[in-house]
DRENDO-1510 file (C-alpha; in Angstrom, 1 decimal, always signed):
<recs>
REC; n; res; u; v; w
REC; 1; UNK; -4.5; -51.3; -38.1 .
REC; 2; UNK; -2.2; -48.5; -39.7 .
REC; 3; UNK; -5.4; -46.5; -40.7 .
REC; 4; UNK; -6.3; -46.5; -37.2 .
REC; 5; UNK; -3.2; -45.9; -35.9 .
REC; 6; UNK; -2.9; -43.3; -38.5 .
REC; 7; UNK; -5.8; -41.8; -37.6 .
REC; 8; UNK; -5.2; -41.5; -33.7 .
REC; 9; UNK; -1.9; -39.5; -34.3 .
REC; 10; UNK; -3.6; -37.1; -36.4 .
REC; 11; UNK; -6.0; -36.8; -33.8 .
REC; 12; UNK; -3.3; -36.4; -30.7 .
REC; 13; UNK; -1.4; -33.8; -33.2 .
REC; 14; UNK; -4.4; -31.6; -33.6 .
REC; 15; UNK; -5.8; -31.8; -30.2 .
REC; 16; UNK; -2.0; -30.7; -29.5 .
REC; 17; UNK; -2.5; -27.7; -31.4 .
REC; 18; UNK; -5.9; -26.8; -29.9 .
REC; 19; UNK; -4.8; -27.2; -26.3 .
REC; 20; UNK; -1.8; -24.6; -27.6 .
REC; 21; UNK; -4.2; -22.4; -29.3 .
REC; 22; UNK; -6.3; -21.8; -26.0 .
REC; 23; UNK; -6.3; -19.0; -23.9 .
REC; 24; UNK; -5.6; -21.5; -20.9 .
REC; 25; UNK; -2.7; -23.3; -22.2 .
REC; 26; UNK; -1.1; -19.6; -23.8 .
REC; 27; UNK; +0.8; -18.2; -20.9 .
REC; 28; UNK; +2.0; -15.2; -23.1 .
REC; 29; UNK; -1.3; -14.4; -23.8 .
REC; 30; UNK; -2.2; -15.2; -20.3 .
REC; 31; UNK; +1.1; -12.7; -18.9 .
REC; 32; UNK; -0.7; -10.2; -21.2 .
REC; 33; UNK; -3.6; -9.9; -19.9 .
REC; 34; UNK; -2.9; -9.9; -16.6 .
REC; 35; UNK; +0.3; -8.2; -15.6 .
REC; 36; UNK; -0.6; -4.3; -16.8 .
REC; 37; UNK; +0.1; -1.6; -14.2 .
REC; 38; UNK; -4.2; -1.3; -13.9 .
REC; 39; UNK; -4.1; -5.0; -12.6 .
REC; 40; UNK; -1.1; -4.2; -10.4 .
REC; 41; UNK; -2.8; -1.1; -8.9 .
REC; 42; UNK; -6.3; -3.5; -8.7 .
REC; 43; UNK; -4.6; -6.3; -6.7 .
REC; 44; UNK; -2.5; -3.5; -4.6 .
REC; 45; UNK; -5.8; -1.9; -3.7 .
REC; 46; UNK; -7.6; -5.4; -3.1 .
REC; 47; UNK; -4.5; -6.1; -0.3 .
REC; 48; UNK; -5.6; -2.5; +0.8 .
REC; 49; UNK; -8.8; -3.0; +2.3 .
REC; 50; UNK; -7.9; -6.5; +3.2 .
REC; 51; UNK; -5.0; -5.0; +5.6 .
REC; 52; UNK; -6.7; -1.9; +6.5 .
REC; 53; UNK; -9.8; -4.5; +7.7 .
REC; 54; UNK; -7.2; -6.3; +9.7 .
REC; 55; UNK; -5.5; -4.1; +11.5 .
REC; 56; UNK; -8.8; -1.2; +11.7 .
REC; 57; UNK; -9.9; -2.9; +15.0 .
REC; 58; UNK; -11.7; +0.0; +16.5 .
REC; 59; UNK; -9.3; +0.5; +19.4 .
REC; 60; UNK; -7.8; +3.5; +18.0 .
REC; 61; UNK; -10.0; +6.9; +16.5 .
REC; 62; UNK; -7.2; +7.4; +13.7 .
REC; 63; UNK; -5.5; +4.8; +11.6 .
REC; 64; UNK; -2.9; +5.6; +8.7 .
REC; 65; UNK; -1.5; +3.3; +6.6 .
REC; 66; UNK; +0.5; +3.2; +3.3 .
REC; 67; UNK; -0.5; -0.3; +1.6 .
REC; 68; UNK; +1.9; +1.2; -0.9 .
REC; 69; UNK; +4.8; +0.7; +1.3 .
REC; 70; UNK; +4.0; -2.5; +2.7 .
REC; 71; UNK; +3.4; -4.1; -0.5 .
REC; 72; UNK; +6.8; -2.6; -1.9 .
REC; 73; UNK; +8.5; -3.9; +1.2 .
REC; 74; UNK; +7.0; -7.4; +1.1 .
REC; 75; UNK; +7.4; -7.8; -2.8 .
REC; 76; UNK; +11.2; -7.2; -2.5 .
REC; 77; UNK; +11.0; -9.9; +0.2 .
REC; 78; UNK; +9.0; -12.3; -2.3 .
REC; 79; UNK; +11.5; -12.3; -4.6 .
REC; 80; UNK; +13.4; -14.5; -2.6 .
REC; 81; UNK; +10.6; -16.8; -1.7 .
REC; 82; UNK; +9.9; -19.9; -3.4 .
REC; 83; UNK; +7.8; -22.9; -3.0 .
REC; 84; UNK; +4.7; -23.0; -1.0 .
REC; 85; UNK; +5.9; -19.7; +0.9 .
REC; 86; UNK; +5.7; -18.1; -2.4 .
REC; 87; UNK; +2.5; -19.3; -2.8 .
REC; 88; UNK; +1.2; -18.2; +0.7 .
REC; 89; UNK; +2.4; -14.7; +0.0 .
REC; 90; UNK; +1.5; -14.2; -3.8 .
REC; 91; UNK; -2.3; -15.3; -2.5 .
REC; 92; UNK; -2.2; -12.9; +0.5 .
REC; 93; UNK; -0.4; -10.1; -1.3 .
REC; 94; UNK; -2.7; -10.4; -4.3 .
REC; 95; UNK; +1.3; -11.1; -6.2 .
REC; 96; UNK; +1.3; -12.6; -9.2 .
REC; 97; UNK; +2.2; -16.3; -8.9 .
REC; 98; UNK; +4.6; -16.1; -12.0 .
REC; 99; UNK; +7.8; -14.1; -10.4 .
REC; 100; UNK; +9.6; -13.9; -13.6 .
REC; 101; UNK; +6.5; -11.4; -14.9 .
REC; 102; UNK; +5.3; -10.1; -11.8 .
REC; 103; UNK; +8.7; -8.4; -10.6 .
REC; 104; UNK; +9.1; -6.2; -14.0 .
REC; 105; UNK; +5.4; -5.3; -14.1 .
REC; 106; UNK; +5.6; -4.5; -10.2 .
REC; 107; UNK; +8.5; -2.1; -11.4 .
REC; 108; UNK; +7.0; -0.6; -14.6 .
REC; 109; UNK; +3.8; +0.2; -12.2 .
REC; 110; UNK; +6.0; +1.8; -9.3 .
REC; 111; UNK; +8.0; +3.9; -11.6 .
REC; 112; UNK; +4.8; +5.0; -13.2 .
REC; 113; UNK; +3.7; +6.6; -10.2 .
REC; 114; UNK; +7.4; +8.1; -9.3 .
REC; 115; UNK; +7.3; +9.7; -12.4 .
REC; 116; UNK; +3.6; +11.8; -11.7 .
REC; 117; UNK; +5.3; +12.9; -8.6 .
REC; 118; UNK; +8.5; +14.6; -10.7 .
REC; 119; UNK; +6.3; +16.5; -12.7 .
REC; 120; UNK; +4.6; +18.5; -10.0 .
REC; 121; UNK; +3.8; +17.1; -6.8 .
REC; 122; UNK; +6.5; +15.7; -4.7 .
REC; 123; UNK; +6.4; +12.2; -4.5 .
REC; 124; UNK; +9.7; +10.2; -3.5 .
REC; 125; UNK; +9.8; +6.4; -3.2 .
REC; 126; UNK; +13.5; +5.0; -2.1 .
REC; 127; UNK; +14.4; +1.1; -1.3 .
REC; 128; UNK; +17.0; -0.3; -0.1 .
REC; 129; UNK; +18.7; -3.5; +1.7 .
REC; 130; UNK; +20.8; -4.5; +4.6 .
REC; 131; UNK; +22.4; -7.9; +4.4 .
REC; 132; UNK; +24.9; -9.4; +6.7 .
REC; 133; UNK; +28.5; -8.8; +5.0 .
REC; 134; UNK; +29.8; -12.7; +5.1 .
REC; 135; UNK; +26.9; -14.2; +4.6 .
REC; 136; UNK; +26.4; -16.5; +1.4 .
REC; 137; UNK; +23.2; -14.4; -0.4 .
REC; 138; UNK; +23.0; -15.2; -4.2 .
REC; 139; UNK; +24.2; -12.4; -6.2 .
REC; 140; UNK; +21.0; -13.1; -8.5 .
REC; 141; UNK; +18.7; -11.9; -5.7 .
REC; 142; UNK; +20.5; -8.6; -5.0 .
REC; 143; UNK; +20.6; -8.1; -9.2 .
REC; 144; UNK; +16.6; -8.5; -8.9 .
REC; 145; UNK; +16.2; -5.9; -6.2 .
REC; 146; UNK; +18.7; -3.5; -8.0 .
REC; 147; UNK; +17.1; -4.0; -11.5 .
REC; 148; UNK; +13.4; -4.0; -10.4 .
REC; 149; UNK; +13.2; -1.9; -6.9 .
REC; 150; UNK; +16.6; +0.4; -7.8 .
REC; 151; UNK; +17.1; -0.6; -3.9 .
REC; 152; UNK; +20.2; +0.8; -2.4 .
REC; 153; UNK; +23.0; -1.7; -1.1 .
REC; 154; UNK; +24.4; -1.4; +2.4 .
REC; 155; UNK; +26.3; -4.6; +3.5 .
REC; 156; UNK; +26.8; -4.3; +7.6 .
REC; 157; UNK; +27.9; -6.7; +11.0 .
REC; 158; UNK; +24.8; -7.8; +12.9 .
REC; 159; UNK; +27.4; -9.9; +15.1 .
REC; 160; UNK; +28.7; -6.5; +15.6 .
REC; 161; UNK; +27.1; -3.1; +16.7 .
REC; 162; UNK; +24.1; -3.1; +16.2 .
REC; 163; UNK; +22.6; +0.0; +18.0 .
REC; 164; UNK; +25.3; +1.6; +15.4 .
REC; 165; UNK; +23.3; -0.2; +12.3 .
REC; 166; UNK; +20.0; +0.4; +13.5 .
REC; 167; UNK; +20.8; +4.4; +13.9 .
REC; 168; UNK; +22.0; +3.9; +10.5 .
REC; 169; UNK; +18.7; +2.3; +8.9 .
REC; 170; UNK; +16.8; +4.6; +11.2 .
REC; 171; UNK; +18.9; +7.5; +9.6 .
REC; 172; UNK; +17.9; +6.7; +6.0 .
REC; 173; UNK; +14.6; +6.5; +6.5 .
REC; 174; UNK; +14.5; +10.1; +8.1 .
REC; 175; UNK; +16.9; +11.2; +4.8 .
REC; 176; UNK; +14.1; +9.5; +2.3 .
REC; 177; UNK; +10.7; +10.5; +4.4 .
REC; 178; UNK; +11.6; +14.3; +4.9 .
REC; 179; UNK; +12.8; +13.3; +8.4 .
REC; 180; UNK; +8.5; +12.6; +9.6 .
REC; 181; UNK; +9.2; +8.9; +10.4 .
REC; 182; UNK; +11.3; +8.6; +13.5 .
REC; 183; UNK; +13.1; +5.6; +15.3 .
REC; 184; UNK; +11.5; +2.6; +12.6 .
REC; 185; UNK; +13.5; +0.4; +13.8 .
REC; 186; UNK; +13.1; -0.2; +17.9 .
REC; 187; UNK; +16.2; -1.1; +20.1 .
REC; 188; UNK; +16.2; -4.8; +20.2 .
REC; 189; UNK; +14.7; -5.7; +17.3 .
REC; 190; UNK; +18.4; -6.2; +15.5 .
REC; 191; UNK; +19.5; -9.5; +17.0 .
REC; 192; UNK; +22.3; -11.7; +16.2 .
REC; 193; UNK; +21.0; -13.8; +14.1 .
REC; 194; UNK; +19.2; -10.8; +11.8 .
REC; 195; UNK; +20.9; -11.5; +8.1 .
REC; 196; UNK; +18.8; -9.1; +6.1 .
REC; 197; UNK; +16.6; -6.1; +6.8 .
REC; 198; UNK; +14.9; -4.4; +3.4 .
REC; 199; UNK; +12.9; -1.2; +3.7 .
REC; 200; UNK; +10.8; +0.8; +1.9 .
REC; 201; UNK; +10.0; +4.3; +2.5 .
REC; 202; UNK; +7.5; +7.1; +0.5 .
REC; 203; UNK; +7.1; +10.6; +0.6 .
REC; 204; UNK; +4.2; +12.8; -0.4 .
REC; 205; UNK; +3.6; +16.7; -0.2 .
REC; 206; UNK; +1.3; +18.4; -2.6 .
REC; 207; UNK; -0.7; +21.1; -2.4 .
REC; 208; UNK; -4.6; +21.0; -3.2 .
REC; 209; UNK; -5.7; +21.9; -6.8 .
REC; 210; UNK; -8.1; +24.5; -5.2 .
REC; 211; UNK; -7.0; +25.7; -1.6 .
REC; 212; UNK; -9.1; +25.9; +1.0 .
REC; 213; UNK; -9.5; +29.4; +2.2 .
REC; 214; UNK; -7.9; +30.3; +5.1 .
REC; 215; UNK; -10.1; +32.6; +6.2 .
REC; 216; UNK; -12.8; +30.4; +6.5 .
REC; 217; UNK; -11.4; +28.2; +9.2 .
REC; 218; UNK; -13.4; +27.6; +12.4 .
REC; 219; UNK; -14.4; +26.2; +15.1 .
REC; 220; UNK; -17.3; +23.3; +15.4 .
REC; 221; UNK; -18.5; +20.6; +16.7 .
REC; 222; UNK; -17.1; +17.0; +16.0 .
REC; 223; UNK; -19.0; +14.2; +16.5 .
REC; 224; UNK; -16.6; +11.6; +18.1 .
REC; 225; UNK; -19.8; +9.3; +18.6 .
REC; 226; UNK; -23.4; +9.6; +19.1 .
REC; 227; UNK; -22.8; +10.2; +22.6 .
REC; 228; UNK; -19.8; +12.6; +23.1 .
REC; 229; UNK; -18.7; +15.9; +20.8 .
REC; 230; UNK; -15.4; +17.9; +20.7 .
REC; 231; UNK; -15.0; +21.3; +19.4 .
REC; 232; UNK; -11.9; +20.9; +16.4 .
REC; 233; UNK; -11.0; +23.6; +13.5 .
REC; 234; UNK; -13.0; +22.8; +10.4 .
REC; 235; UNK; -11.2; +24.1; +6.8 .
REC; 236; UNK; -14.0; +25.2; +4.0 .
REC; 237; UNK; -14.1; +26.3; +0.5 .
REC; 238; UNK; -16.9; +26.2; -2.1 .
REC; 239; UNK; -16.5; +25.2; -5.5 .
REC; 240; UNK; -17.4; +23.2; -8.4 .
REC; 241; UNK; -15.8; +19.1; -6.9 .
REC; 242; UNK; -16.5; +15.5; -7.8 .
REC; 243; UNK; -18.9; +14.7; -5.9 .
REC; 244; UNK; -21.1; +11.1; -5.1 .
REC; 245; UNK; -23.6; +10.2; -2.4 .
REC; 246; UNK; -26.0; +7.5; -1.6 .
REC; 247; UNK; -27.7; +6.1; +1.7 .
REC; 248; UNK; -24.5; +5.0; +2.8 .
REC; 249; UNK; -22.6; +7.7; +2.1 .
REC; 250; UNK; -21.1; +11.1; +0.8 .
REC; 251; UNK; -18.2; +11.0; -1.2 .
REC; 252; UNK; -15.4; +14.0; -2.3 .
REC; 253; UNK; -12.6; +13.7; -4.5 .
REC; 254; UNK; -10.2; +17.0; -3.6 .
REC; 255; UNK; -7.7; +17.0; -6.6 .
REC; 256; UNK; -3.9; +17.9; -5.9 .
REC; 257; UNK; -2.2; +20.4; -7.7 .
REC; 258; UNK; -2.0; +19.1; -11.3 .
REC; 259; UNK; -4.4; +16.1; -11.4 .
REC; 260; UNK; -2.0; +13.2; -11.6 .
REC; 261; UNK; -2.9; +12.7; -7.8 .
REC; 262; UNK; -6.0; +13.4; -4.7 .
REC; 263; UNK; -7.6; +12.6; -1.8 .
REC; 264; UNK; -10.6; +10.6; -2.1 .
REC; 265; UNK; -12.8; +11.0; +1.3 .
REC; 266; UNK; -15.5; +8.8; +2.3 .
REC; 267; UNK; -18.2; +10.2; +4.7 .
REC; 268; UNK; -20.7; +7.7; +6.6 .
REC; 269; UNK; -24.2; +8.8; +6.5 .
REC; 270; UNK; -25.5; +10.2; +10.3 .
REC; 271; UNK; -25.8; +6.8; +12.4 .
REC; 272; UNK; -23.5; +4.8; +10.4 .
REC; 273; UNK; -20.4; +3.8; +12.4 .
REC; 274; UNK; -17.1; +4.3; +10.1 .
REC; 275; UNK; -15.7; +1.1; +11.2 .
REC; 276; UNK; -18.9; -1.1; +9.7 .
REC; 277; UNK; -18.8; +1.0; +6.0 .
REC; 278; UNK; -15.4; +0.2; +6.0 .
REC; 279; UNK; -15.8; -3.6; +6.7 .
REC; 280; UNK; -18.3; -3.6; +4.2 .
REC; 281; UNK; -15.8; -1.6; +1.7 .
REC; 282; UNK; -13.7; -3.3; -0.8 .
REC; 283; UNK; -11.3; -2.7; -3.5 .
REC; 284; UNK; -14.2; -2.7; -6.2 .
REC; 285; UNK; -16.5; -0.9; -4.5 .
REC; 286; UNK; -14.3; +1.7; -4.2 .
REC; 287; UNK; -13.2; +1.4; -7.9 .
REC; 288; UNK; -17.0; +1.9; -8.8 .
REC; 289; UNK; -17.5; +4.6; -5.9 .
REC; 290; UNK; -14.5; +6.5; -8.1 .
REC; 291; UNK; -16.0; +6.4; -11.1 .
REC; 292; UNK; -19.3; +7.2; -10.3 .
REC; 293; UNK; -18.7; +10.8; -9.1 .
REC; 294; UNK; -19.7; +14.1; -11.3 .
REC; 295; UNK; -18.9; +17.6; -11.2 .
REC; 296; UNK; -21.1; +19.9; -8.5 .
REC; 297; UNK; -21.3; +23.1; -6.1 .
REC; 298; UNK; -20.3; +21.7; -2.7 .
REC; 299; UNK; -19.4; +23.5; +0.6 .
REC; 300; UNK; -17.3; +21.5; +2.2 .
REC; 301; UNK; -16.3; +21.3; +5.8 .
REC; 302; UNK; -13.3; +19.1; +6.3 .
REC; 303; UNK; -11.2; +19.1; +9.3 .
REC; 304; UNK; -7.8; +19.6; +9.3 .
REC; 305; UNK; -6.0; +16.6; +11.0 .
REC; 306; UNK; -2.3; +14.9; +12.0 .
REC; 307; UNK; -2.2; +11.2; +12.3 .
REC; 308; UNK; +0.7; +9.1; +12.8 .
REC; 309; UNK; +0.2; +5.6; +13.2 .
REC; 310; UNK; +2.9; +2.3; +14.2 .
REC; 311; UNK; +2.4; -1.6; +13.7 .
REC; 312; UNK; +3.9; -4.4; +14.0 .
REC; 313; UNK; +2.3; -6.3; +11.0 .
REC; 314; UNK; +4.1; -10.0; +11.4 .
REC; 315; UNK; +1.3; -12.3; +13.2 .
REC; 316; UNK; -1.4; -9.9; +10.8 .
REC; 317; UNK; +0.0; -11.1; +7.6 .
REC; 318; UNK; +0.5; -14.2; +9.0 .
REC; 319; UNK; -3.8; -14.7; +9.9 .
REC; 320; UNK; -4.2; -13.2; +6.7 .
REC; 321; UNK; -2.5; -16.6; +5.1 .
REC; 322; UNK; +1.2; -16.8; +5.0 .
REC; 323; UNK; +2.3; -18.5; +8.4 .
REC; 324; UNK; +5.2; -20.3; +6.8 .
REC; 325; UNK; +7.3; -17.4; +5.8 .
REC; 326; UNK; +7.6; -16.5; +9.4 .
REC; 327; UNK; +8.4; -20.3; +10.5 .
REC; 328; UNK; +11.4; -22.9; +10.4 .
REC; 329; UNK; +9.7; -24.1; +7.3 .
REC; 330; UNK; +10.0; -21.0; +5.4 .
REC; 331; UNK; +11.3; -21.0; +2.4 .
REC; 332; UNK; +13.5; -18.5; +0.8 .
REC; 333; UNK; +15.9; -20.1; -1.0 .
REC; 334; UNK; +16.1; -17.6; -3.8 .
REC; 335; UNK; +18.2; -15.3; -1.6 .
REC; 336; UNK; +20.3; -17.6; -0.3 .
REC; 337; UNK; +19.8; -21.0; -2.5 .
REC; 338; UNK; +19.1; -23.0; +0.9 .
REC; 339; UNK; +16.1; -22.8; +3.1 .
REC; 340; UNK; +17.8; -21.1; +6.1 .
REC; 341; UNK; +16.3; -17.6; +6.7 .
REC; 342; UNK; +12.5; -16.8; +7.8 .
REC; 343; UNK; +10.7; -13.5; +9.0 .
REC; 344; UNK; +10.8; -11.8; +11.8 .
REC; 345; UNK; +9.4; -8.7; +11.7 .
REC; 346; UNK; +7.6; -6.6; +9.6 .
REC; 347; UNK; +7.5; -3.1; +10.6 .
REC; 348; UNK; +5.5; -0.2; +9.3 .
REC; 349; UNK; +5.1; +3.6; +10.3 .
REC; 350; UNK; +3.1; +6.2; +8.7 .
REC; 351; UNK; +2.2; +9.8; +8.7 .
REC; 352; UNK; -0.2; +12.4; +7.1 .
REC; 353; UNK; -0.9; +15.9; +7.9 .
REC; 354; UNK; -4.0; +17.8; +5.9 .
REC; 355; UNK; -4.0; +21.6; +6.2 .
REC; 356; UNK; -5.2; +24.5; +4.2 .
REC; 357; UNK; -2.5; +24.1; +1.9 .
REC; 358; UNK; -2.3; +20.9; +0.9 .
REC; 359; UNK; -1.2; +16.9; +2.4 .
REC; 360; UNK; +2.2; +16.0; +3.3 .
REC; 361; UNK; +2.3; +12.5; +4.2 .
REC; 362; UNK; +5.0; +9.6; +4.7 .
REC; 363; UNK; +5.5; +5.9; +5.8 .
REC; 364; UNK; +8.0; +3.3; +5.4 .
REC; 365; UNK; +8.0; -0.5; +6.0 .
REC; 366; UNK; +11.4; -3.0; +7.2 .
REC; 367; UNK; +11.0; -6.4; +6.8 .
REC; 368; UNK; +13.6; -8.2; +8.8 .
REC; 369; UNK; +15.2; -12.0; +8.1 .
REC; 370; UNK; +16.8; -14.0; +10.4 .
REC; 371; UNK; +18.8; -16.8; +9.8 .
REC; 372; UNK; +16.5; -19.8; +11.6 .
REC; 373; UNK; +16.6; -21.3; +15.1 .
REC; 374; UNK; +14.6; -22.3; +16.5 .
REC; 375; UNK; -26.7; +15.0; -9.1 .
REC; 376; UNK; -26.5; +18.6; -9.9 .
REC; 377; UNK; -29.1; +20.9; -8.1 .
REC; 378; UNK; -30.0; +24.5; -7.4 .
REC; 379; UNK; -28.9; +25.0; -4.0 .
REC; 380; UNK; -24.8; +23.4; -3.2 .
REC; 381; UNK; -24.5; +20.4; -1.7 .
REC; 382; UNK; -22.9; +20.5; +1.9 .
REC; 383; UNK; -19.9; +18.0; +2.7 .
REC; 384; UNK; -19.9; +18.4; +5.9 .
REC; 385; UNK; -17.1; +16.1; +7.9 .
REC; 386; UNK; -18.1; +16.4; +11.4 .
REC; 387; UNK; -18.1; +12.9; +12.5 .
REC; 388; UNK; -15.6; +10.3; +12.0 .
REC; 389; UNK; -14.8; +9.6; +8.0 .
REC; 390; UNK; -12.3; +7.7; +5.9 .
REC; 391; UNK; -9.9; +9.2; +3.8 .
REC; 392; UNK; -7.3; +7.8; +1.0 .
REC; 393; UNK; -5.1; +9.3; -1.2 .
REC; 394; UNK; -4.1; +7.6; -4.5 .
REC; 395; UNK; -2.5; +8.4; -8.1 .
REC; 396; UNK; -5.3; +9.2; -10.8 .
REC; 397; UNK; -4.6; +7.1; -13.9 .
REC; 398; UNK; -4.8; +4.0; -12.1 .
REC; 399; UNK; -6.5; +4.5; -9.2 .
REC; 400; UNK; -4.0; +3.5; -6.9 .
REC; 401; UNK; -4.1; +3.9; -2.9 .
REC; 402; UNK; -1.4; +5.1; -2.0 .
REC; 403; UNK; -2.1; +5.9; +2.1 .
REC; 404; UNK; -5.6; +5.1; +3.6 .
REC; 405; UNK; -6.6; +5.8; +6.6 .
REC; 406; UNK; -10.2; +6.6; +9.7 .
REC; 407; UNK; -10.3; +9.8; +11.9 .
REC; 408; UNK; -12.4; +9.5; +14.4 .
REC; 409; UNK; -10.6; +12.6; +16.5 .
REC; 410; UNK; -8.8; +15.0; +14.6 .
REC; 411; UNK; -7.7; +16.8; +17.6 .
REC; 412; UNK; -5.2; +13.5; +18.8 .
</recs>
């Protein structure tokens, strides 16, 4: 009996010690492997196309959208979250389920990008929070958003004047967008019971690596669909690009001025509709698209374009599988340590504007909380955008979209 009994602990100890060993039962190892900034840009990009698919209806020719922004604007938010409302929102997100490792390596990644944009392009990403001044938040949840998201404190009255507060949010996301996104925040969405508002905003202006020459600018044909044209300017250059194409498609990376970022644009092929390559498009796709172009003559013909684009994004990331954070059952007890607060809105804007130059582009997201009531050849190859395309711009090392967006009518 004590052989046996010997026997079984030794067997309990070392199956102890396998069970540790494993990758499964390792979550360093596990935190390791998962949480660099090339998985945070993969899962960013993955809620991309997912968002872009959702909101991309067809009603509209243009769409712009920073996923960027949203993402930055909705992970501050998650850090309050907890229980199955985390859950919901790390799933939809694409958010690490481990908040303790996600928030640091959310940073680390965000910060990454910042830092191309000081050493040549302009890039500018800001954060900040409005909480109601008496209210009891947890001084751990602020320390989060400070340490992780360097977001910007501004403790106001929403019993008070509100018009006054919402000019004052409004205000600092002109001061941190270059003054291109207007009026974010709509009269009447500040109620009385509002507790919180965070918001994210991003700025962009670079010029292209090789300009387009200005010279070359005309007038063609744009094919709005196979039944109706408009005449629009069209930039062009010729030079040595990146380059891809199959059935489906013609692809052109345009570098910005010093290769940290570009614009990646994705042209259908003649009687493929925009709206169905994108449905079909995904975050790996578009990492293998990336990688698969090579160096080549093209003339391109791009057209210049201004899009600004506005949504109202709460019942969309709710279908997309987090209902409860906008219900009396949400849970965010991590700002406040009871389950009292829920969203109500979640607002983005965005803007891009591609000349001769260069891009200039902005957006910015508020996320408001209420307390609850109820190949190489001969000849060049010709890129020639004259029917709607898609277009995205993202930061090189990782590969991460930063705005996305359709034209369908660059003259709107």
């Amino acid at each position: 009996m004590k052989v046996s009994l010997r026997r079984l602990t030794m067997f309990l100890i070392l199956a102890a010690v396998m069970l540790a060993c494993s990758p499964k039962g390792n979550k360093s190892i596990q935190k390791t492997a998962t949480m660099t900034e090339t998985s945070i840009a993969e899962n960013n990009n993955n809620f991309a196309f997912d968002i872009f698919n959702k909101i991309n209806t067809g009603k509209e020719p243009n769409v712009v959208i920073s996923p960027f922004s949203i993402s930055t604007a909705l992970a501050m938010t998650y850090a309050g979250a907890s229980g199955e409302t985390a859950e919901q929102m790390a799933r939809t997100l694409h958010f690490h389920a481990d908040q303790n490792a996600f928030h640091p390596s959310f940073s680390n990644w965000m910060k990454s990008i910042e830092a191309k944009g000081s050493e040549g392009d302009r890039l500018e990403i800001a954060n900040s929070l409005w909480p109601q001044d008496d209210y009891h938040f947890l001084e751990s949840y602020f320390e989060i958003l400070e340490q992780f998201y360097s977001s910007a404190l501004y403790e106001v009255d929403y019993t008070g004047d509100r018009e006054a507060i919402r000019q004052r949010i409004n205000q600092w996301v002109m001061d941190n967008t270059n003054d291109l996104i207007k009026d974010l925040i709509k009269p009447g969405v500040l109620i009385e019971d509002t507790r919180l508002v965070l918001v994210n905003a991003i700025y962009f202006l670079s010029q292209w690596e090789i300009a387009f020459d200005e010279k070359g600018t005309h007038s063609n044909t744009f094919f709005l669909s196979p039944g109706s044209r408009k005449d629009v300017s069209f930039m062009f250059m010729k030079d040595t690009l990146s380059y891809y194409e199959d059935k489906n498609l013609q692809m052109l990376e345009l570098e910005y001025e010093g290769g940290d970022f570009s614009m990646v644009i994705v042209l259908p092929a003649e009687g493929l509709e925009a709206d169905r390559l994108m449905s079909d498009f995904d975050a790996a796709a578009f990492a293998d698209l990336t990688q698969s172009t090579q160096k080549q003559e093209v003339e391109v013909y791009l057209p210049s374009f201004k899009i600004r684009s506005s949504f109202d994004l709460e019942q969309t990331m709710s279908e997309m599988g987090m209902p409860l954070a906008f219900s009396n059952k949400a849970d965010f007890s991590h700002m406040t340590g009871k389950q009292d607060l829920k969203i109500d809105k979640i607002i983005h804007q965005a803007f891009i504007d591609v000349n001769e130059a260069g891009t200039e582009a902005a957006a910015s997201t508020a996320v408001v909380v209420i307390r609850k009531s109820a190949a190489v050849g001969d000849q060049p190859t010709v890129f020639r955008a004259n029917r709607p395309f898609l277009y995205f711009i993202k930061e090189n090392k990782n590969n991460s979209i930063l705005f996305m967006g359709k034209t369908g009518d660059p003259s709107l």
